[in-house]
C-alpha positions, 0 to 999 in steps of 0.5 A: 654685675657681681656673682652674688647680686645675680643670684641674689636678683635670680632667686627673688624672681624665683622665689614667687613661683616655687610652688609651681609644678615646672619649677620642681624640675628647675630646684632638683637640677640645682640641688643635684648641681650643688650636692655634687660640690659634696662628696658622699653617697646619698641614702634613701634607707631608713636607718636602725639603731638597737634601743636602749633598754630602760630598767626600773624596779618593781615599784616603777623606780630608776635603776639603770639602762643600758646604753643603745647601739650608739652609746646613747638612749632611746630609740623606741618604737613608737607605738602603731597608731602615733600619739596626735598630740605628738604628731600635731606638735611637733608638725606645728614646730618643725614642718607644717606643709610636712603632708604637702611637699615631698620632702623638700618645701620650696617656699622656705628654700628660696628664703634661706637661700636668698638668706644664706647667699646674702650673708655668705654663709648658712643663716637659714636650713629651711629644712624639712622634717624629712631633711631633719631625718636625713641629717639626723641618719648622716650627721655632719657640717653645715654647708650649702653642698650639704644642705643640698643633699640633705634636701635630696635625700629627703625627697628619696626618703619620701617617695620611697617610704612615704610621710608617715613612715618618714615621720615616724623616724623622726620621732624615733630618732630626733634629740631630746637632750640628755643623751635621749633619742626619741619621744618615747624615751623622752616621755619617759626620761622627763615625765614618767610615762608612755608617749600616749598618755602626754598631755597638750602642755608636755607634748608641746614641751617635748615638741621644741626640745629638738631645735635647741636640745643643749639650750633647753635642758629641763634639768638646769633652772635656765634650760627649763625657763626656755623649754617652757616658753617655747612650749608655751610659743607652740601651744598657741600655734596649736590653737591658731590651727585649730587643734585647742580650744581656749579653755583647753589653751587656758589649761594648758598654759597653766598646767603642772608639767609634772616634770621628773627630776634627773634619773641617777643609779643608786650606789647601793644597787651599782652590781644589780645595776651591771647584772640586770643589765646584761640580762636587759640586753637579751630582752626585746621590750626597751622597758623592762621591770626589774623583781628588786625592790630598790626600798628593800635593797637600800635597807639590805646595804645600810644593814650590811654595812652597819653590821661590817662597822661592828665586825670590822676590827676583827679583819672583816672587810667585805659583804654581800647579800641576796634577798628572794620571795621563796614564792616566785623565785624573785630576787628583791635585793641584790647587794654585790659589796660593801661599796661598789667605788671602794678600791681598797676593798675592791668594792666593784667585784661582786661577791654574790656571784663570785666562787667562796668556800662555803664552810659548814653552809652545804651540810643540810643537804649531805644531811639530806642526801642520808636521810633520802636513802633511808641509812639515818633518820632524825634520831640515828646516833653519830659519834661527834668523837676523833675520827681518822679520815684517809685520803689518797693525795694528802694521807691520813688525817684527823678533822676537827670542829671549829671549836676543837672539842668532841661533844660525844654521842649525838642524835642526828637532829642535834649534831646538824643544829650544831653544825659539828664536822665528825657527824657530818663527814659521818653520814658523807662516808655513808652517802658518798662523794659522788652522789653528793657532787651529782646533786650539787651539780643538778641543783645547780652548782657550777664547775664541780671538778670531777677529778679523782679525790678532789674533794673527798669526805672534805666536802662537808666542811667547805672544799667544794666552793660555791656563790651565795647565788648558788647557795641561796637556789640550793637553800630555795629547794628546801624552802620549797619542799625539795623542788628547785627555786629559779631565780628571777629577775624580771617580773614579766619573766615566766617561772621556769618549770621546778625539779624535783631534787628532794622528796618532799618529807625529806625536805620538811624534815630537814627544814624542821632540823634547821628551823627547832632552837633546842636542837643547837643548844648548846653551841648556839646560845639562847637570845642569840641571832639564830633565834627568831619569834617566828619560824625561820630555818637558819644555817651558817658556814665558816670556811677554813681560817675564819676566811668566810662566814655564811648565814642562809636563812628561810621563812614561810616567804622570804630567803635571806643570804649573807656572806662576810669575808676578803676580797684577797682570802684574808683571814678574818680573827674569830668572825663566824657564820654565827657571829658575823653573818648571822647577825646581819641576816637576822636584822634583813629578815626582821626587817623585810618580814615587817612589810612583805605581804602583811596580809599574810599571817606569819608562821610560828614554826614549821610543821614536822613532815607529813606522815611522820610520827612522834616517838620518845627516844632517848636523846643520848642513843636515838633508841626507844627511851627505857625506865632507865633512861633519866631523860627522854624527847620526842623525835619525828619519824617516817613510817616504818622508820622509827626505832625498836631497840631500847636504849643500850647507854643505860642499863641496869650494872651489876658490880662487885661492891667491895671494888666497884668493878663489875661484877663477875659470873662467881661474885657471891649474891650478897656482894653484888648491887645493882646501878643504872649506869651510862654504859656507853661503847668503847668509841665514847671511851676517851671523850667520856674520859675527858668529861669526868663521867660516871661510866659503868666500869670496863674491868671484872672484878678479880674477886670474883672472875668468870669462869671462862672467856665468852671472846677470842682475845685480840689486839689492835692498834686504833691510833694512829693507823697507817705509816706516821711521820713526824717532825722531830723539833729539838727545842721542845719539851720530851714531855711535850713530844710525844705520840699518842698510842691508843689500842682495842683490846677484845676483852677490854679487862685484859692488859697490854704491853707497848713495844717499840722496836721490840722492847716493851715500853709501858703495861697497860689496862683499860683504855690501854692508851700510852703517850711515847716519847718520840726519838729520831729515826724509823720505829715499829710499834706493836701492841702484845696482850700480857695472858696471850699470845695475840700481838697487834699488827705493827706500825710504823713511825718515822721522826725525822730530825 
């Protein structure tokens, strides 16, 4: 008799008695016997692998999870006390002697031996939920030795950690189709809902995903046709034990599924997807509730990329925005590019988190700073007029404003509203540079360089880079009265304690400067994207070479950032902050106000600060407004803090009326009259000039001179300063080649004489500017008054040919 036929005639014996006690002994020697035949190291432990973790937005949607520890889903916990329909389900489908073996069901054995020894290879497994675990913990072939290993492992899986436990791994870690591990993640994946809350007809359905995950896959039309008749099978077999009652067979029969369709990532969310992702991963909960708002990032990137189609002929080839409730410090929408997928525009960096030179964007806070120290207030005058800025790595040099004119005079509240560079490096010189890079860095600006004159007075207009992340925190405080705003990005994370960074006055009243349309006339037009219905603080940034433009604006509820540039620091031909973001945050805020807290009415404008005081000043010297000032506003004021000079730009002007000069000490009374006239100091004098203003005159009438100088007379030379060098380019006009000479004369009616090199060149008066005709070589200029003996001290000039 052959090998086979007396097994096959042993086991049909056998078979009969194996639920006897004696016969454990016989089974366990066999299965030790044919699990030597493989080789590996039998596990009694119950593995772990770290869960995915499941990310939705706050309305419950889809939008990412991060893989777990072996690349796939799932593996939750189950909750303490386990799910009964689940249990009863899947005991019903996989081993319903599960309680009454230990670990191994000999009954089944004999058949699927007696079946697989007959056809010569495995037919049958009969395996047990605990054999399914332990095949689950060390996947491998199929084969009889294995089998049998499978089968002792499964009863050293019993007897050290008992059934519950073991049944409890299998729910946690059995396959569910589409990479989902576990019923808990499979309840969430195909219905959306915790594990308890299945219903009879979905815990049967989820009970045979197991046995054939690939075949029955509830998102293809045949997968589904499967997973539903075998669901259908089990809920009989729970009836025939007793766990349904007809009707409730009946129902459940006939149910809706409520089957979800397939998850996918929405392209628009792909950065949030990445950077909740990584936050995701610190977080215990396999769920976690994300603050975006997936409706309100989808309309943030449709506006976005509309508002690049209008642009995009003038060199702009990229975006980002971020969208936070200036309550809670949530972010709502998180839009890192233009399109994540897009290689030419290298759409996968994410430009909210990536380092940018801010422009005029950081000005409010340097603005701030001098307002906190109490050296300006919203009414101090700032000259918007050339200034000299010296620097120890690059020299001296002249700045400018973005559309290289000078607007003269301008009160503080203006010159921030018109986001004008001169002011602003003004009041930096008056705050400093250090203390500006201190509050930066404790409002949370990262990898500031402390190196000596890395910055310099440039930080105001944009040298200090910074994210859009960064500048929409630096943006919350303002929103929320000098405190500082965390961002969150969990709905469940717990607010951070706030810092102060601003006294709260400070705060409002540079929110009332950002917020007061009037103020950035004229180089923000009426009806343009600046301008909103209600109140809204708004400031843009344009970097050096229109490389990136910037918009952050607050309401009462809601901060909208936006940045527009290239992802290789491409220049863009004329797009703005005010042009080119602007328009963009405008269309967000309108449309997000339209549904965020509708219960709440919306702010008309912004308060002034409390405790402040309106005052009329004029609006040209921030002084108390006079009789002769023609026009006058009112400004807010701290206590204390408002002013009590007069206006000294218009006055009462005595002149000679036969020259329409001043009139001197001599001048006879009937040949004087008296006019309100804008005198303004000689720091206006060249911009006054070039605006063809009707200025009270420098020079005394010589009819009529004062008797004696009120002054020591003195001379010196106000521009340029320091040593000059110059190129000397021979194809240019001499006309064209010249150097601007301009001196401060004390008093202003005396003439001077330019020399260069000692030989006189041009006698001048009132304004004693003189352009020189530059030649090659080193020269020294110096400025000699013509009645005295004062002579300037030299400059020297080298034009190097």
């Amino acid at each position: 008799m052959s090998t086979k036929r007396t097994a096959m005639a042993f086991l049909r014996r056998l078979t009969p008695r194996l639920r006897s006690k004696r016969t454990w002994a016989v089974l366990t020697m066999l299965l030790a016997g044919a699990a030597g035949l493989y080789v590996r190291a039998l596990d009694d432990t119950l593995h772990s692998v770290e869960p995915s973790r499941l990310i939705l937005d706050r309305r419950g949607r889809y939008l990412g999870e991060v893989p777990a520890g072996d690349g796939e889903l799932g593996y939750w916990p189950l909750p303490y006390v386990m799910p009964e329909r689940v249990v009863a389900a899947t005991l019903v489908t996989e081993d319903q002697y599960f309680y009454e073996h230990p670990g191994v069901y000999l009954p089944s054995v004999g058949r699927a031996v007696l079946q697989n020894v007959r056809n010569g290879r495995v037919i049958s497994g009969a395996s047990t939920l605990a054999m399914q675990v332990a095949r689950i913990q060390s996947p491998g072939d199929r084969t009889l030795p294995r089998k049998a290993a499978e089968a002792l492992e499964a009863l050293l899986l019993i007897r050290g950690h008992g059934h519950e436990q073991v049944l409890r791994q299998y729910l946690t870690f059995a396959p569910y189709g589409n990479r989902a591990h576990g019923v808990a993640r499979a309840s969430r994946l195909y219905f959306d809902k915790p594990v308890e809350d299945l219903s009879w007809a979905q815990a049967a359905f989820l009970a045979g995903l197991p046995q054939m995950p690939g075949r029955m896959n509830p998102f293809t039309p045949d997968g589904l046709k499967r997973a539903r008749k075998r669901s259908h099978r089990i809920l009989r077999e729970l009836r025939n034990k007793g766990f349904l009652t007809v009707e409730e067979l009946h129902q459940a029969l006939q149910a809706d599924l409520g089957l979800m369709s397939r998850p996918r990532r929405q392209p628009e969310a792909m950065h949030a997807v990445l950077e909740w992702s990584a936050q995701a991963k610190r977080r215990q909960a396999p769920i976690s509730v994300a603050t975006l708002d997936l409706e309100i990032q989808e309309q943030v990137a449709s506006i976005l990329r509309d508002n690049l189609r209008r642009i995009e002929d003038s060199g702009a080839g990229n975006t980002s925005a971020l969208v936070v409730d200036t309550a809670t410090g949530d972010i709502l929408a998180w839009v890192g590019s233009r399109d994540f997928f897009s290689e030419e525009h290298k759409g996968a960096i994410d430009f909210v988190v990536t380092k940018r030179s801010p422009g005029s964007a950081l000005k409010p806070f340097i603005y701030a700073l001098g307002l906190e120290k109490g050296a300006f207030t919203a009414a101090s005058e700032l000259p918007d007029t050339q200034m000299e800025v010296r620097s120890d790595s690059i020299g001296a040099y002249l700045p400018e404003n973005i559309n290289h004119t000078f607007m003269g005079p301008m009160l503080l509240r203006e010159a921030l509203a018109n986001s004008r560079n001169i002011p602003a490096l003004r009041v930096l010189s008056e705050v400093g540079v250090e203390p500006a890079l201190r509050f930066f860095e404790s409002a949370g600006v990262k990898d500031i360089g402390w190196e000596p004159d890395r910055y310099g007075l440039g930080l105001a207009v944009g040298n200090l880079p910074v994210t859009l992340e960064e500048l929409a925190r630096l943006y919350g405080a303002l929103a929320r009265e000098g405190e500082s705003l965390p961002l969150r990005r969990f709905v469940d994370e717990p607010s951070a304690a706030p810092k102060r960074l601003l006294h709260r006055e400070t705060a409002q009243l540079v929110r009332h400067l950002l917020s007061d349309p009037q103020a950035r006339r004229p180089m923000f037009p009426v009806g343009g994207p600046l301008d909103f219905p209600y109140a809204v603080a708004v400031k843009t940034g344009t970097s050096q070479g229109y490389r990136d433009a910037w918009t952050v604006a607050f309401s009462d509820r809601l901060l909208v950032a936006v940045w527009v540039g290239n992802h290789d620091w491409r220049r863009m031909r004329g797009v703005g902050g005010a042009n080119g973001a602007a328009v963009a945050a405008h269309r967000i805020m309108d449309r997000v106000m339209a549904s965020h807290r509708p219960w709440q009415p919306i702010l008309d404008v912004f308060p002034p600060p409390d405790g402040a005081v309106a005052v009329d000043v004029c609006p040209l010297s921030g002084r108390l407004a006079s009789t002769d000032c023609p026009h006058r506003k009112s400004e807010w004021f701290f206590p204390g803090s408002a002013p009590t000079e007069r206006c000294p730009f218009h006055s009462q002007v005595k002149l000679d009326r036969r020259n329409g000069l001043r009139a001197g000490a001599t001048c006879p009374a009937s040949e004087i009259i008296s006019r309100v006239m804008l005198d303004l100091p000689d720091t206006y004098t060249r911009w006054a000039r070039s605006q063809h203003l009707d200025l009270a005159p420098r020079q005394e009438s010589p009819l009529c001179p004062s008797r004696e100088e009120s002054v020591m007379p003195k001379v010196a030379i106000r521009e340029p300063r320091g040593t000059v060098r110059l190129l000397f380019d021979p194809d240019t006009p001499a006309s064209s080649s010249t150097l601007r000479l301009e001196a401060e004369v004390t008093p202003s009616t005396e003439q001077i004489v330019w020399l260069v090199d000692g030989v006189p060149v041009a006698t001048v008066a009132y304004p004693h500017e003189y352009r020189w005709s530059v030649t090659p070589g080193r020269h020294v200029i110096t400025a000699a008054m013509s009645r005295h003996a004062e002579v300037s001290q030299p400059l020297t000039v080298f034009v190097e040919d």
